[in-house]
DRENRO-309835 format. One record per residue (C-alpha): residue number from 1; residue in one letter; x, y, z. Coordinates in steps of 0.2 Angstrom, whole numbers, padded with zeros to 4 digits, always signed. Example, Ala and Ser with C-alpha at 12.3 -4.5 7.8 and 13.67 -1.06 7.14 Angstrom:
+-----+------+-------+-------+-------+
! pos ! code !    c1 !    c2 !    c3 !
+-----+------+-------+-------+-------+
!   1 !    A ! +0062 ! -0022 ! +0039 !
!   2 !    S ! +0068 ! -0005 ! +0036 !
+-----+------+-------+-------+-------+
END
This chain:
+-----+------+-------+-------+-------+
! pos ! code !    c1 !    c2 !    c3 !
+-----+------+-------+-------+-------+
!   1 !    X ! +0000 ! +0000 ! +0000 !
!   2 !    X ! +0012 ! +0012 ! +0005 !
!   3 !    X ! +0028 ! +0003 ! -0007 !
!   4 !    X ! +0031 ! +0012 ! -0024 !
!   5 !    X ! +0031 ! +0007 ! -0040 !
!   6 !    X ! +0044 ! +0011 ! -0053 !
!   7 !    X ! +0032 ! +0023 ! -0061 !
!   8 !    X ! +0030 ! +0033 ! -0045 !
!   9 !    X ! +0048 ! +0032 ! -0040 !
!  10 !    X ! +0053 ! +0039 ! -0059 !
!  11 !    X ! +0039 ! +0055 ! -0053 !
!  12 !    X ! +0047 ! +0057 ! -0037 !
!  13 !    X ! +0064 ! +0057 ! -0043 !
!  14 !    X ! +0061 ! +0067 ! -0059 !
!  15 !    X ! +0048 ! +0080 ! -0055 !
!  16 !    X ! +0043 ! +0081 ! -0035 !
!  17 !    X ! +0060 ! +0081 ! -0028 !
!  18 !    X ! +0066 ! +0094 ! -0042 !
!  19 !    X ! +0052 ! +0106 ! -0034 !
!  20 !    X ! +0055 ! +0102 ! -0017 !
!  21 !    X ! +0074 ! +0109 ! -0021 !
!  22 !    X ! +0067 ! +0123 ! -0031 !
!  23 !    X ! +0053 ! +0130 ! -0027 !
!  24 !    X ! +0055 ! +0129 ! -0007 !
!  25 !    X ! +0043 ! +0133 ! +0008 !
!  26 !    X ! +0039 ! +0147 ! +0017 !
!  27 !    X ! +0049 ! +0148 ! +0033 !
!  28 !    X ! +0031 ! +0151 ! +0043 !
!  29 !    X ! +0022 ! +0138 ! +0037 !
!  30 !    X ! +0037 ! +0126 ! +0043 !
!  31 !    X ! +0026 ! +0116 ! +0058 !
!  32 !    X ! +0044 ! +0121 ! +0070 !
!  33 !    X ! +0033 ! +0138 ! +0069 !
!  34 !    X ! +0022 ! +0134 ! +0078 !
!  35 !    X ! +0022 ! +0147 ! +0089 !
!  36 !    X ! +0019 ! +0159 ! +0077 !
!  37 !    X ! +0006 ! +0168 ! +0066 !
!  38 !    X ! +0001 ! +0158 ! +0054 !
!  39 !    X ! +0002 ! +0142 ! +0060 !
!  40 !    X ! -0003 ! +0147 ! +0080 !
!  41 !    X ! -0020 ! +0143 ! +0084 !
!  42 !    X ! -0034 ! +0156 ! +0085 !
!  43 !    X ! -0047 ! +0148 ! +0093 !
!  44 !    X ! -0045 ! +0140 ! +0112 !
!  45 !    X ! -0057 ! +0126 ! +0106 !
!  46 !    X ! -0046 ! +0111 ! +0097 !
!  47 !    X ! -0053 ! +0100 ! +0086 !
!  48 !    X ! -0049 ! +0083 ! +0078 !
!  49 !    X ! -0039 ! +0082 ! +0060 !
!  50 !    X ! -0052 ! +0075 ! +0053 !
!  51 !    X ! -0063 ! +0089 ! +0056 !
!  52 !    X ! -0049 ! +0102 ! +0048 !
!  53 !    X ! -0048 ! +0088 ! +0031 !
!  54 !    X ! -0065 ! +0083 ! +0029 !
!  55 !    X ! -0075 ! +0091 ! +0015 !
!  56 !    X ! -0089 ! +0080 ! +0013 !
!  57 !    X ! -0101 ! +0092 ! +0019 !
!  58 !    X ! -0102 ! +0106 ! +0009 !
!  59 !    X ! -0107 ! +0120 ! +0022 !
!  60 !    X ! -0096 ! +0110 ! +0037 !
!  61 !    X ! -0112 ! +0107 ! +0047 !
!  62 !    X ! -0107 ! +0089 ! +0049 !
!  63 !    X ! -0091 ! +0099 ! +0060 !
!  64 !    X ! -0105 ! +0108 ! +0071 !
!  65 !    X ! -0117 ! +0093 ! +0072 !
!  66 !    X ! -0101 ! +0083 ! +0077 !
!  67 !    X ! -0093 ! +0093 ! +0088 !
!  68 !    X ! -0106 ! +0107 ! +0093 !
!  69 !    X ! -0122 ! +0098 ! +0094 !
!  70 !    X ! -0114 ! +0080 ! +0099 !
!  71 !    X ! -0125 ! +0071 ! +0086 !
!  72 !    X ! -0125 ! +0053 ! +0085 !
!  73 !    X ! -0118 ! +0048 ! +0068 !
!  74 !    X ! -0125 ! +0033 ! +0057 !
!  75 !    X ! -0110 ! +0021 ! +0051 !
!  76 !    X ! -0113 ! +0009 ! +0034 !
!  77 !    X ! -0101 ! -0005 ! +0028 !
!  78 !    X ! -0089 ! +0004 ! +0019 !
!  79 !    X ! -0087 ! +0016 ! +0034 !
!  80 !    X ! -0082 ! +0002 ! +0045 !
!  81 !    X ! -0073 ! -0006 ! +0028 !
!  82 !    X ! -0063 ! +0009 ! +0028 !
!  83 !    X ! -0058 ! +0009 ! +0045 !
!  84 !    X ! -0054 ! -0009 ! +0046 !
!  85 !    X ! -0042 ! -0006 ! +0033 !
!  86 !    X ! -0033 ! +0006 ! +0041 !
!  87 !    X ! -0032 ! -0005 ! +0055 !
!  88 !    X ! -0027 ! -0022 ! +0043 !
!  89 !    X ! -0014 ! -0009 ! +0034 !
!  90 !    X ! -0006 ! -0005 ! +0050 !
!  91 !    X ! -0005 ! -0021 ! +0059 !
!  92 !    X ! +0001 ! -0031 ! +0045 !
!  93 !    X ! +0018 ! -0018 ! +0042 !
!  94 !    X ! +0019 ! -0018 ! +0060 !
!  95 !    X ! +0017 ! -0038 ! +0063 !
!  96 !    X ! +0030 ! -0042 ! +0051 !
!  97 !    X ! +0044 ! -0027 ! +0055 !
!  98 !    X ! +0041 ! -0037 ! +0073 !
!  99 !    X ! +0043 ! -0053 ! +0067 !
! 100 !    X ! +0029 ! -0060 ! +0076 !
! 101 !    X ! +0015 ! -0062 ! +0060 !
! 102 !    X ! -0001 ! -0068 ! +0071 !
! 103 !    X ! -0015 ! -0078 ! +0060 !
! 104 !    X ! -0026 ! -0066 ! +0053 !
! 105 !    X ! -0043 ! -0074 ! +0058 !
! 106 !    X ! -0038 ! -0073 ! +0076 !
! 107 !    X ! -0031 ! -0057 ! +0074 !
! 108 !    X ! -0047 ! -0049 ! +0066 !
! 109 !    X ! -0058 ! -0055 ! +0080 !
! 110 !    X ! -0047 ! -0050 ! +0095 !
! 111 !    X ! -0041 ! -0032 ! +0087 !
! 112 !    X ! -0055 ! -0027 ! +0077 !
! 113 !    X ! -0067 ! -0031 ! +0090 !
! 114 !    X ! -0057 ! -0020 ! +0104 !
! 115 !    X ! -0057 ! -0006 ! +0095 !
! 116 !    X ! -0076 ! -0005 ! +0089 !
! 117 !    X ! -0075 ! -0012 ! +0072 !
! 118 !    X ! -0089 ! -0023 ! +0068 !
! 119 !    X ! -0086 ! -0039 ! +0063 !
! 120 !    X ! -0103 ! -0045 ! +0057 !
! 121 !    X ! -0101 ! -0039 ! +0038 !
! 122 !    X ! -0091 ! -0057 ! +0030 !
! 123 !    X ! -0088 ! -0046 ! +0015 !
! 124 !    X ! -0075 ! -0034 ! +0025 !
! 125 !    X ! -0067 ! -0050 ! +0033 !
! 126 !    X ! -0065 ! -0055 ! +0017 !
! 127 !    X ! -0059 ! -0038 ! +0010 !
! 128 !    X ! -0050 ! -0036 ! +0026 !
! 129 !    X ! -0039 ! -0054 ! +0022 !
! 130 !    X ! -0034 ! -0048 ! +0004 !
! 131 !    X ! -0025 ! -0033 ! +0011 !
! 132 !    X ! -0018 ! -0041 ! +0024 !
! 133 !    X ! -0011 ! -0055 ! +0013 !
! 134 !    X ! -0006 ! -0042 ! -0001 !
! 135 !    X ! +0004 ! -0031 ! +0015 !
! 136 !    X ! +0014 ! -0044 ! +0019 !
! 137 !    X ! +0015 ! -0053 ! +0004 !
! 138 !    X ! +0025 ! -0035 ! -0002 !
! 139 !    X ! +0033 ! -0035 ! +0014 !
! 140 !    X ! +0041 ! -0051 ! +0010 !
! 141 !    X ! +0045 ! -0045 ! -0009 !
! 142 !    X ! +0055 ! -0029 ! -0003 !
! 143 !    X ! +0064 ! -0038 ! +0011 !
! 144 !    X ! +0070 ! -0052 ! +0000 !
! 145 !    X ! +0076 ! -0039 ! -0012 !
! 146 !    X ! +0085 ! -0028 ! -0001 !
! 147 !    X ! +0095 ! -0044 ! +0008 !
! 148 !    X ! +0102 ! -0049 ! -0008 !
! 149 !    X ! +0108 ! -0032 ! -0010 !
! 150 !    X ! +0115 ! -0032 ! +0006 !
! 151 !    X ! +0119 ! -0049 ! +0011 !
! 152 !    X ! +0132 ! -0044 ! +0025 !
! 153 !    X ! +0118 ! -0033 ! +0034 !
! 154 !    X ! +0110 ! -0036 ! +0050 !
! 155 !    X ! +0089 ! -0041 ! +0049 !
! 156 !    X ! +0089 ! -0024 ! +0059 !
! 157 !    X ! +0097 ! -0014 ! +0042 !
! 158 !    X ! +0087 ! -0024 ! +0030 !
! 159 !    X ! +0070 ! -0020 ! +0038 !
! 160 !    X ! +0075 ! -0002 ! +0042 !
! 161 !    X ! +0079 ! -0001 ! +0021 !
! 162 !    X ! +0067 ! -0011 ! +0015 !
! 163 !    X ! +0051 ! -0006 ! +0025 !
! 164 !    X ! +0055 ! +0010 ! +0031 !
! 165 !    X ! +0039 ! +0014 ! +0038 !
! 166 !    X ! +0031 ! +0020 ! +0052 !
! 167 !    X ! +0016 ! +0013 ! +0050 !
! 168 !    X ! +0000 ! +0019 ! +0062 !
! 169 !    X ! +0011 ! +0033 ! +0069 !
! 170 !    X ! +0004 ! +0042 ! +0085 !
! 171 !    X ! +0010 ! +0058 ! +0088 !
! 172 !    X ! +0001 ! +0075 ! +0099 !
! 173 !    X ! -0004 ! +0089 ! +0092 !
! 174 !    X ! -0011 ! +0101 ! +0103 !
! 175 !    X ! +0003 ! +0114 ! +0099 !
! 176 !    X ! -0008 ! +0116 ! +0081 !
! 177 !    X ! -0025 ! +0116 ! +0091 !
! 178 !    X ! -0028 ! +0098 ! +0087 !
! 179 !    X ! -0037 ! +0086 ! +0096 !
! 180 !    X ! -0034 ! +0070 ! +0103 !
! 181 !    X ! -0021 ! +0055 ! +0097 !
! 182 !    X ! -0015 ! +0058 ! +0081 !
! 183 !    X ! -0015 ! +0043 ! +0069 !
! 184 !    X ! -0003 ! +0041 ! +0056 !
! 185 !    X ! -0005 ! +0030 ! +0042 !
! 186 !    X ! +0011 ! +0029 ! +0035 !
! 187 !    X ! +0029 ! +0040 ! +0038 !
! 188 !    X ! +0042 ! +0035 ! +0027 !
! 189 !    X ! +0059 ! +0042 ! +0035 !
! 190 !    X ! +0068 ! +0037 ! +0020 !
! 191 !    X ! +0061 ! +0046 ! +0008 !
! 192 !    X ! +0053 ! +0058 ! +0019 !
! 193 !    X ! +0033 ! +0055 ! +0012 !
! 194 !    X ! +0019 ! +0056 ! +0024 !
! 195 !    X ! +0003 ! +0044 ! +0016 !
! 196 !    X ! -0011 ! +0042 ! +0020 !
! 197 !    X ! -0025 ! +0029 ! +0015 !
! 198 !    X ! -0042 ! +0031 ! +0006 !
! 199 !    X ! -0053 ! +0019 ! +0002 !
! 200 !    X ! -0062 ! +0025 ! -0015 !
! 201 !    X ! -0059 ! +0038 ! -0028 !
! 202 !    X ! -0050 ! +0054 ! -0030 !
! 203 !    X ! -0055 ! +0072 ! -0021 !
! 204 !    X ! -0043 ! +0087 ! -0024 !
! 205 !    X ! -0048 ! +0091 ! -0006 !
! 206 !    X ! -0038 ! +0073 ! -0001 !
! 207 !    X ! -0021 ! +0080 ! -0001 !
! 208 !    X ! -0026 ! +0090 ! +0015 !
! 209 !    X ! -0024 ! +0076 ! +0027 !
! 210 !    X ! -0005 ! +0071 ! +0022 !
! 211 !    X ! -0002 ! +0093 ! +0020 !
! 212 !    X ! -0007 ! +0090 ! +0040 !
! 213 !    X ! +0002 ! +0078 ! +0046 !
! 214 !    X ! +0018 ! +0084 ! +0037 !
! 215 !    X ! +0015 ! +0101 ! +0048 !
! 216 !    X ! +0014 ! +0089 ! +0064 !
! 217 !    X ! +0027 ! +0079 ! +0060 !
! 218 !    X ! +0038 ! +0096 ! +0057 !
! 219 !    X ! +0031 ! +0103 ! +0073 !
! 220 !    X ! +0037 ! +0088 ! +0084 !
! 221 !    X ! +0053 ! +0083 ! +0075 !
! 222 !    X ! +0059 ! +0099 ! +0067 !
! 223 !    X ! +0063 ! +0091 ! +0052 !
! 224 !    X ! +0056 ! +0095 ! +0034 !
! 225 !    X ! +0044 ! +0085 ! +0027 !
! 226 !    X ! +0039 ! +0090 ! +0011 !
! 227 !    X ! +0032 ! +0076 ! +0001 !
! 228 !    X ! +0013 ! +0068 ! +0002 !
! 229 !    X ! +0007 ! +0054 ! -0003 !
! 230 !    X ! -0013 ! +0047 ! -0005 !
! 231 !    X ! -0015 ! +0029 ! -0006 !
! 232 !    X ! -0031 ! +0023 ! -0014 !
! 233 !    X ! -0037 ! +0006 ! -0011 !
! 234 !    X ! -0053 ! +0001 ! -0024 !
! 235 !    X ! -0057 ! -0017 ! -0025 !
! 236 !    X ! -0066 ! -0025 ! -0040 !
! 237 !    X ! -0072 ! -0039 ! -0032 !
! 238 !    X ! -0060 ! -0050 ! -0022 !
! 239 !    X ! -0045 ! -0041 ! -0033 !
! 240 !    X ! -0036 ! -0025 ! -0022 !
! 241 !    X ! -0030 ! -0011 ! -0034 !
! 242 !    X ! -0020 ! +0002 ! -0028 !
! 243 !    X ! -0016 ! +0020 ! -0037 !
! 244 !    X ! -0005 ! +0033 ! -0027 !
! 245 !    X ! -0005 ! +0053 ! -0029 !
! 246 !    X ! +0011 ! +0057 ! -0026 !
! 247 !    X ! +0015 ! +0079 ! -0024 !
! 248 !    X ! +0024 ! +0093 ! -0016 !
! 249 !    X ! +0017 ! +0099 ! +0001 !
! 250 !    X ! +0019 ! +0116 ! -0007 !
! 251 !    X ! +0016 ! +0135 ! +0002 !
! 252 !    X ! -0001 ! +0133 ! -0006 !
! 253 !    X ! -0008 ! +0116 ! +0001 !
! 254 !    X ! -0001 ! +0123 ! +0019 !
! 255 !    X ! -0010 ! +0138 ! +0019 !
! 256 !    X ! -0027 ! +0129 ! +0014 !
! 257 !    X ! -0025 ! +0117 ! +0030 !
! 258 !    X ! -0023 ! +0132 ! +0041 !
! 259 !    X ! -0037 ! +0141 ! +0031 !
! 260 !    X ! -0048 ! +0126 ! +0035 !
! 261 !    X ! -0042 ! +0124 ! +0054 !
! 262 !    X ! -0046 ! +0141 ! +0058 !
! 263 !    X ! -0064 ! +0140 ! +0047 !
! 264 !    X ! -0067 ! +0126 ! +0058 !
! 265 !    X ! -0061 ! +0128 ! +0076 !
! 266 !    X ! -0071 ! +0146 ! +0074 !
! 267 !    X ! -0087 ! +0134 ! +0070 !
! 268 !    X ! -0083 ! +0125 ! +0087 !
! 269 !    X ! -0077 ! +0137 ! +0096 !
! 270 !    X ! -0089 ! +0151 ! +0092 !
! 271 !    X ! -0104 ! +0138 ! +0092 !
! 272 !    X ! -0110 ! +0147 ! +0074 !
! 273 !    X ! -0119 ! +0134 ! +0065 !
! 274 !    X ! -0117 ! +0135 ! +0047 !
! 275 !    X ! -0134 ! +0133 ! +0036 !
! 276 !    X ! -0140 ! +0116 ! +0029 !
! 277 !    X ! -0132 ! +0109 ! +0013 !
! 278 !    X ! -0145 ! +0110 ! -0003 !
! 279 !    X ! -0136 ! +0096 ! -0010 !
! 280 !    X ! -0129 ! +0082 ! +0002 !
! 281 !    X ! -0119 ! +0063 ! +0001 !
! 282 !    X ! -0132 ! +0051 ! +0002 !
! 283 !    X ! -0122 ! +0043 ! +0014 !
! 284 !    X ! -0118 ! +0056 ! +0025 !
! 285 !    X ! -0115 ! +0050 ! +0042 !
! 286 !    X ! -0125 ! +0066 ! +0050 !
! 287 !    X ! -0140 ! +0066 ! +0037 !
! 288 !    X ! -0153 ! +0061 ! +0050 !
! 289 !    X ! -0150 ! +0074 ! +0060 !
! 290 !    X ! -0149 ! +0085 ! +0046 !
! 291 !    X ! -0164 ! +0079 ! +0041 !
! 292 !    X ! -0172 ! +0081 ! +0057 !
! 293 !    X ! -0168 ! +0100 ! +0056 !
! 294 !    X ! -0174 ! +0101 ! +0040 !
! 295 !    X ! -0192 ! +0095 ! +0044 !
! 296 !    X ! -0192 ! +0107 ! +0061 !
! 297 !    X ! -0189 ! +0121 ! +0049 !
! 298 !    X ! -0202 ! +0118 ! +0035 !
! 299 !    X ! -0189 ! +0119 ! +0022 !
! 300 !    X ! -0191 ! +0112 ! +0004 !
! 301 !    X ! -0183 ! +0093 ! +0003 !
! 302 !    X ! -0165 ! +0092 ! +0000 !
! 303 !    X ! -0154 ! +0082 ! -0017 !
! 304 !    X ! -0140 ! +0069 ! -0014 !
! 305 !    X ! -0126 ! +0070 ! -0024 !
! 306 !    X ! -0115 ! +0056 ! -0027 !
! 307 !    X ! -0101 ! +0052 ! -0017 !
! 308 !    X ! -0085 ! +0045 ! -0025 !
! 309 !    X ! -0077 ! +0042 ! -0008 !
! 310 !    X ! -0085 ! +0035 ! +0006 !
! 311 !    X ! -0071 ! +0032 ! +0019 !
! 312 !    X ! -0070 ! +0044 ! +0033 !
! 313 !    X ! -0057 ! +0045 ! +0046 !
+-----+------+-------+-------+-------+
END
């Protein structure tokens, strides 16, 4: 999921790491500043990355519902789907860089079920399986690679080369006015990309989780990280395809996560509710209680649009 191909190696090295070198980035949008105007908070009120990211509603009233009016949301099976897959993504990575790979059956039960993923759907055991047995089956691929480059190397220097990955990375945020445990997908501190997983299809608006995390991992390591990375799993039937978008974590990107944090802490923090959404995701999570708004209110029925993405984090 997170390994690249020779196609998306030939991008990084011929055109994103040329613009990283060239075009660089704006010494206050650097997450080390922190402390300063832009990046310093300007609501008390933190919120959740994936409140800053999330553009599924058009207005952000799924933000105030969430967070304001504490409504319960709905879930649906590629909801759970997608957050099992992070889950799958993550152990697998970390399982085998262990070297303690448990059977996936037991594993599923135990882990998913601990940490409220349903396990009633067989569909997303069975999606769930495939990504497991494709993580580790690549796992396996680059690790038997890089030992015949390196035969005189320690297992340590060959899983460190081979998979450098820190997979379901938890950092704090508080210092950007974030909330809670962050949760990484996928830190690759070779190469210095920060991915992030999607189950679905391309939103321009996708980019701004990995443009986030980048500004975290900056602000805690004090490091650059400059290069994003959204991984995008689509099954067609019991067959996992992949396709990555690759690009620069350019001054542009960064000043639209700010741009969105303070749009949004200013929803929570102010308690402003924004106005209902004419056209809304059939399969939004908050659409009841939209919907029970919409009747108190005598307004005329809403459309639903259709959603090319239906993971949310």
């Amino acid at each position: 999921m997170y390994f690249l191909s020779d196609t998306d190696r030939k991008r990084l090295i011929g055109e994103i790491l040329p613009q990283t070198r060239q075009a660089g980035i704006s010494e206050q949008l650097r997450g080390w500043n922190w402390r300063n105007p832009p990046l310093k908070p300007l609501y008390r009120e933190p919120i959740p990355m994936y409140s800053v990211c999330s553009k599924y509603c058009p207005t952000s009233r799924d933000i105030y519902l969430d967070r304001v009016r504490n409504a319960t949301p709905s879930t649906n099976e590629n909801l759970i789907l997608g957050v099992a897959l992070h889950r799958v993504v993550g152990a697998a990575i970390n399982s085998f860089l262990e070297g303690q790979l448990p059977a996936f059956d037991a594993w599923y039960e135990e882990t998913l079920r601990s940490r409220g993923v349903s396990t009633i759907y067989e569909s997303i055991r069975k999606k769930s399986r495939t990504a497991w047995n494709q993580t580790i089956t690549e796992c396996e691929r680059h690790t038997r690679i890089r030992s015949s480059e390196q035969p005189h190397a320690s297992r340590r220097s060959v899983l460190a080369t081979a998979i450098p990955f820190l997979a379901e990375h938890r950092l704090r945020a508080e210092r950007l006015g974030l909330l809670g445990l962050l949760h990484i997908d996928c830190y690759d501190y070779l190469r210095g990309i920060v991915f992030d997983l999607k189950l679905g299809w391309e939103e321009d608006w996708h980019r701004l989780t990995p443009t986030g995390h980048a500004i975290v991992l900056e602000s805690v390591y004090e490091t650059p990280v400059d290069i994003g990375c959204v991984s995008y799993l689509q099954f067609q039937g019991d067959s996992l395809a992949t396709k990555k978008d690759l690009f620069y974590i350019n001054d542009d990107l960064r000043s639209q996560w700010i741009k969105e944090r303070n749009t949004k802490q200013a929803i929570v923090d102010q308690r402003k509710e924004p106005q209902i959404a004419e056209k809304c995701p059939p399969d939004c999570i908050y659409l009841e209680a939209c919907e029970g708004d919409n009747s108190t209110r005598n307004q005329p029925p809403r459309t639903t649009r259709k959603r090319t993405s239906t993971h949310r984090k």
